[in-house]
C-alpha positions as CSV (number, residue, x, y, z in Angstrom):
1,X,60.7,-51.7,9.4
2,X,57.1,-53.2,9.0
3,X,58.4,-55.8,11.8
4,X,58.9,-53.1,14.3
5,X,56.0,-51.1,13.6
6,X,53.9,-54.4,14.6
7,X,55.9,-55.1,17.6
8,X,55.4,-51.0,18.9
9,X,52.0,-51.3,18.5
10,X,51.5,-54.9,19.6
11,X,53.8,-53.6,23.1
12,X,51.2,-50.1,23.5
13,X,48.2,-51.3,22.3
14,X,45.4,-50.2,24.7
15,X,45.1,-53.3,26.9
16,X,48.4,-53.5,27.8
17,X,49.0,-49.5,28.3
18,X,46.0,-50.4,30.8
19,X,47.7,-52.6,32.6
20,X,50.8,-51.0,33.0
21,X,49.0,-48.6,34.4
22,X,47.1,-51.0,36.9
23,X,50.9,-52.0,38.4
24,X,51.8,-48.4,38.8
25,X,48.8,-47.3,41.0
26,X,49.7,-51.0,43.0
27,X,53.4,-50.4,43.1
28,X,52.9,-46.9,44.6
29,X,50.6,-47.8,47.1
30,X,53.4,-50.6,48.4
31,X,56.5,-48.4,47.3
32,X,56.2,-45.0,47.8
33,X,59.2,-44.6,45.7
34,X,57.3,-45.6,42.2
35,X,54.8,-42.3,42.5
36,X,57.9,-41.0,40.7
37,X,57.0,-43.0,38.0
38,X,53.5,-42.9,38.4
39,X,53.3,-39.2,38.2
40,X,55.5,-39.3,35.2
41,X,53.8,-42.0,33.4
42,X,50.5,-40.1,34.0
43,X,51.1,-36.5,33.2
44,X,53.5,-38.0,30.3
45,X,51.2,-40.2,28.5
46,X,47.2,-38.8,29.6
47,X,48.2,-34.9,29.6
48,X,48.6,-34.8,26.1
49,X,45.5,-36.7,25.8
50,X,43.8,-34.3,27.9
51,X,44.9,-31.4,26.6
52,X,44.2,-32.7,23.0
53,X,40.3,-33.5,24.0
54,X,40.3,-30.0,25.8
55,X,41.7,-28.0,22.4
56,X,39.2,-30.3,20.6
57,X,36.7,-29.2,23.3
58,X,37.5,-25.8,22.6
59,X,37.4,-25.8,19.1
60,X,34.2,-27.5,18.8
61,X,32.2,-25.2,21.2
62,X,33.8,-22.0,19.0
63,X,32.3,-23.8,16.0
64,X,29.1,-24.2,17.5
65,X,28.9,-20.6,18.4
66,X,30.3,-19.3,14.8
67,X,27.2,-21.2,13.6
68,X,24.9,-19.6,15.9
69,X,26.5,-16.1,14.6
70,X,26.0,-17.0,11.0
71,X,22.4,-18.3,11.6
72,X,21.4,-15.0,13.7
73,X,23.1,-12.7,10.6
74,X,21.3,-14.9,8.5
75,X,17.8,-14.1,10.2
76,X,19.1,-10.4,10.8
77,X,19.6,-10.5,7.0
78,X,16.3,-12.1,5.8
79,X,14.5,-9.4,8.2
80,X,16.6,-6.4,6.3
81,X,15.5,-8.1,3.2
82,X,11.6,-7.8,4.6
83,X,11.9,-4.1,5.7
84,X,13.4,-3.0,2.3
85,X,10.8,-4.6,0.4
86,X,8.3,-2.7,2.6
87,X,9.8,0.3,2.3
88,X,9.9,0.2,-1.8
89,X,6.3,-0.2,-1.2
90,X,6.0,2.8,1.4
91,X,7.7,4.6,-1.2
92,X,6.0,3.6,-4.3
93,X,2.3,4.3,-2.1
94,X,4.4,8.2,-1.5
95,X,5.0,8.8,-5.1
96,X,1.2,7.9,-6.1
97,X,0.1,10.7,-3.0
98,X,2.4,13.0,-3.9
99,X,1.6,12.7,-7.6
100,X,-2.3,13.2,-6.5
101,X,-1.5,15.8,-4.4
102,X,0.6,17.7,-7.4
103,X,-3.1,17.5,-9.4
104,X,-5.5,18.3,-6.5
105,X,-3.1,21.6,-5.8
106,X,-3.2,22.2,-9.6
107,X,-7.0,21.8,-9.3
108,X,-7.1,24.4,-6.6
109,X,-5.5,26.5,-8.3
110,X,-8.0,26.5,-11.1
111,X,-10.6,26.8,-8.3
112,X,-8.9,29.5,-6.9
113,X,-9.5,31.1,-10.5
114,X,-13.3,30.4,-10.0
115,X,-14.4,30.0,-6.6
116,X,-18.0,28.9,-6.1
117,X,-18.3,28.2,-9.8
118,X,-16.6,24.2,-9.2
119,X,-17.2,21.0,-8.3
120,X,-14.1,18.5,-8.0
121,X,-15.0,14.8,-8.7
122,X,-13.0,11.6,-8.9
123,X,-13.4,8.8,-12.1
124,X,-15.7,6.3,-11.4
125,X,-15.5,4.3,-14.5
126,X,-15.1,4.3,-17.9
127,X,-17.8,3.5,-20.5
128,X,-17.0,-0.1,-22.1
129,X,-19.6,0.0,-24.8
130,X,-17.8,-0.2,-28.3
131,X,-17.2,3.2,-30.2
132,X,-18.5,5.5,-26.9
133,X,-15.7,7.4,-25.2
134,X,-17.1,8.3,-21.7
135,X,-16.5,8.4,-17.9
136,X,-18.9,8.2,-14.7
137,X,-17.7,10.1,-11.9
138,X,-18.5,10.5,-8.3
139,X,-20.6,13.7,-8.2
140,X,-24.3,14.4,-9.0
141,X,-27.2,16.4,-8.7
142,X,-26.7,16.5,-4.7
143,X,-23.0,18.3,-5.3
144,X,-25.1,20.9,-7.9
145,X,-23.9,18.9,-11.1
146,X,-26.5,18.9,-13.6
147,X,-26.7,18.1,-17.7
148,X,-24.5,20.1,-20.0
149,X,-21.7,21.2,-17.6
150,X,-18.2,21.1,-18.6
151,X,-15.9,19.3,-17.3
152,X,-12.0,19.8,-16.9
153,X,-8.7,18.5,-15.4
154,X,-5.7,20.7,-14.8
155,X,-4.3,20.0,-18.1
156,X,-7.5,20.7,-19.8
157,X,-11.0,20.4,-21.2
158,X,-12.1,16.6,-20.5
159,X,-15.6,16.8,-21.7
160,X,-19.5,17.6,-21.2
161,X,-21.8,16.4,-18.6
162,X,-24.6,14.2,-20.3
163,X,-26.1,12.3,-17.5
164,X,-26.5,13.0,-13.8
165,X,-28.1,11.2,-10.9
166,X,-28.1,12.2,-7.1
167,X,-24.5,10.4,-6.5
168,X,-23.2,10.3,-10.0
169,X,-22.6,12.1,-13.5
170,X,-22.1,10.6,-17.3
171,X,-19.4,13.0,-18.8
172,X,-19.4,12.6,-22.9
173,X,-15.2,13.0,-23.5
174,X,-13.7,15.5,-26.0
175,X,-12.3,12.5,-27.9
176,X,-15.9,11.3,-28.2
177,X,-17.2,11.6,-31.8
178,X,-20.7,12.8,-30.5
179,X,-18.7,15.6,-28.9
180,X,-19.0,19.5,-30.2
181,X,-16.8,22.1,-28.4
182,X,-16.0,25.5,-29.8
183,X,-12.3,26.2,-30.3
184,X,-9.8,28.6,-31.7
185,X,-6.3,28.5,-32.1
186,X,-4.4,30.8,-29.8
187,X,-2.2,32.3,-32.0
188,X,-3.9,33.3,-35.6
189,X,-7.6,32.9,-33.8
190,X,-8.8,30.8,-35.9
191,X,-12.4,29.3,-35.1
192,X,-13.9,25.9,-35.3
193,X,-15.7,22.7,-33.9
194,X,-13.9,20.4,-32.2
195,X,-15.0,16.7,-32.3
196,X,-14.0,13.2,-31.6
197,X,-12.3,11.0,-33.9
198,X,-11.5,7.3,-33.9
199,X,-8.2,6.6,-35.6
200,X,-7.2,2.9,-36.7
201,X,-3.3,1.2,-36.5
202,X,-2.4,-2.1,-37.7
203,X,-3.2,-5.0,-35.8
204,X,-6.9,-3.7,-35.5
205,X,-5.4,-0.9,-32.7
206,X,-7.5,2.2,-32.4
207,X,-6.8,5.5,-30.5
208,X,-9.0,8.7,-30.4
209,X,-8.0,12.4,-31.4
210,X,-9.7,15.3,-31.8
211,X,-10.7,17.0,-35.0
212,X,-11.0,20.3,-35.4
213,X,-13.9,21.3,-38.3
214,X,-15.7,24.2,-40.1
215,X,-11.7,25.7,-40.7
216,X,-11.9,29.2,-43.5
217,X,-9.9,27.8,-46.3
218,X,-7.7,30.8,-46.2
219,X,-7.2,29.7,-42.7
220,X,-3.2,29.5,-42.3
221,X,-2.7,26.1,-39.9
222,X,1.0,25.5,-39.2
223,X,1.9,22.5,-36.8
224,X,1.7,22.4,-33.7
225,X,-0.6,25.5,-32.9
226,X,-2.6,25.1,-29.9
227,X,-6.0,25.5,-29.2
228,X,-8.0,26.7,-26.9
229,X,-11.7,26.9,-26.1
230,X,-13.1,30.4,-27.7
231,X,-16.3,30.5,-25.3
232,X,-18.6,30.6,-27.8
233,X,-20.6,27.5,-26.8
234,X,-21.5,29.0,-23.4
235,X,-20.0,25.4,-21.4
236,X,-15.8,26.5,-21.4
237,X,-14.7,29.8,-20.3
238,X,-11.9,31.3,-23.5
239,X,-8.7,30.0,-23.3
240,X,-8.9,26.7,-21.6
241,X,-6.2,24.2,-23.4
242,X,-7.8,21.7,-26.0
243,X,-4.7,20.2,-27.7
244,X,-2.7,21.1,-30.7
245,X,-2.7,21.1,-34.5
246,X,-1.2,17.9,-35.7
247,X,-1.9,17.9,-39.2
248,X,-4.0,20.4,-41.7
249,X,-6.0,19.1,-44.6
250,X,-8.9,20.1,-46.8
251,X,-12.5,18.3,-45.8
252,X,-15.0,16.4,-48.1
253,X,-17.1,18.8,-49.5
254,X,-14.1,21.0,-50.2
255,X,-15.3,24.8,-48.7
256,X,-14.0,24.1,-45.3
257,X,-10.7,23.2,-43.7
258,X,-10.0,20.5,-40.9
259,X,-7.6,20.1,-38.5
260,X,-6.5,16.9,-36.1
261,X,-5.4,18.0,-33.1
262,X,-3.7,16.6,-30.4
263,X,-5.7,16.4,-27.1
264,X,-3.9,18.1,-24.2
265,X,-5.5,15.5,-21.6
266,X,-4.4,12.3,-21.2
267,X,-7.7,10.8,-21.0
268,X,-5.7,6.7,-20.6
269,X,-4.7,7.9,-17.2
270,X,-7.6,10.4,-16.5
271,X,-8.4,10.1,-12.2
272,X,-9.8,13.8,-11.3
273,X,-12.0,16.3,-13.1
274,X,-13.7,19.7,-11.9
275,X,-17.0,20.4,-13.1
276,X,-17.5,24.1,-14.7
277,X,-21.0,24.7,-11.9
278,X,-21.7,28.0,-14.1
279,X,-19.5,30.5,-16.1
């Protein structure tokens, strides 16, 4: 079996397929009668051929186009990819206006409560020395901001105006332990001095409350009470939020009651104040 495979291809090996071929075209040009055979031979043997390169052919140039589709889709997606990251972004930019725009309208609203009487300012910076807990913001004397102003946000009193130049203002914070604002609580009235008040964690951490002093011991303090500005120190109109009663306890010399409260502003993410121009 070997043998015979040999001899086949020994019998239609290339050169001598050629050859035949040669005395085919010569034998039909002298006998007219072989173009039989010629035609035969040809479409018999090369057809195939042909018609094997052409499906090859074919098949190739569908390939090269299915690449050409996957490397457009792949552009296509990579350019997807781009405009979703920039609209996260667009988005992310829409949620920070829309949550300023939620505090200027509450702001408003508390102007609407005063007019003529306000000044709305932005936070500059905050003070970084050690132990001082206050802010510069974007309005001076030339907006009609002057020393001893107070100074709100819409969820609350912020602080006092200590410093002013023509552009900008020093505001001392409530959480500031230099800080004296006259308080009550809304519900059983009671009256006191709020102040600043460093508190320490582990780890050396440190946070800053308020504290509410100068409490009648018969005062009757439940958790969490809120309180509000009584007026009495001619900066905050009665009734503006403070914070609320976290604890109650007795002070050092023992004839007064103290409270911690709670602020109501979240002086950490603290962006836009109005200034109390006059009562």
């Amino acid at each position: 079996m070997v043998l015979h495979r040999r001899r086949l291809r020994r019998y239609f090996s290339p050169p001598v397929l050629l050859i035949t071929v040669c005395f085919l075209l010569i034998g039909s040009r002298f006998w007219p009668r072989a173009a039989a055979w010629e035609d035969v031979v040809l479409h018999g043997i090369f057809q195939p051929v042909l018609s094997l390169f052409g499906s090859v052919s074919r098949a190739t140039e569908k390939g090269v186009d299915r690449i050409g589709d996957l490397w457009g889709l792949s552009q296509e997606n990579k350019k997807l990819k781009e405009e979703v990251l920039n609209l996260r972004e667009q988005l992310i930019d829409l949620e920070t206006d829309r949550a300023d725009a939620v505090r200027l309208r509450e702001l408003l609203g508390f102007k609407e409560r005063q007019p003529n009487s306000l000044v709305g300012a932005r936070v500059l910076a905050y003070d970084p020395t050690p132990g001082s807990r206050s802010i510069w913001i974007d309005r001076g004397s030339d907006s009609g901001v002057a020393k001893g102003q107070g100074v709100v946000n819409a969820e609350g009193v912020g602080g006092v105006v200590t410093k002013t130049t023509s552009q900008d203002a020093a505001v001392l914070l409530l959480i500031d332990p230099r800080s004296a604002v006259a308080g009550e609580t809304r519900e059983k009235g009671a009256r006191g001095l709020i102040r600043g008040q460093e508190k320490s964690l582990s780890f050396d951490r440190r946070f800053w409350v308020g504290r509410m002093e100068y409490l009648e011991n018969h005062s009757d303090l439940k958790p969490p009470e809120e309180v509000v500005t009584s007026g009495l120190d001619r900066v905050f109109p009665p009734g503006l939020p403070i914070g609320e009663v976290r604890t109650v306890e007795r002070d050092e010399s023992g004839y007064f009651m103290a409270a911690e409260i709670l602020p109501a502003v979240d002086f950490a993410k603290l962006r836009d104040v109005v200034v109390l121009k006059s009562l």
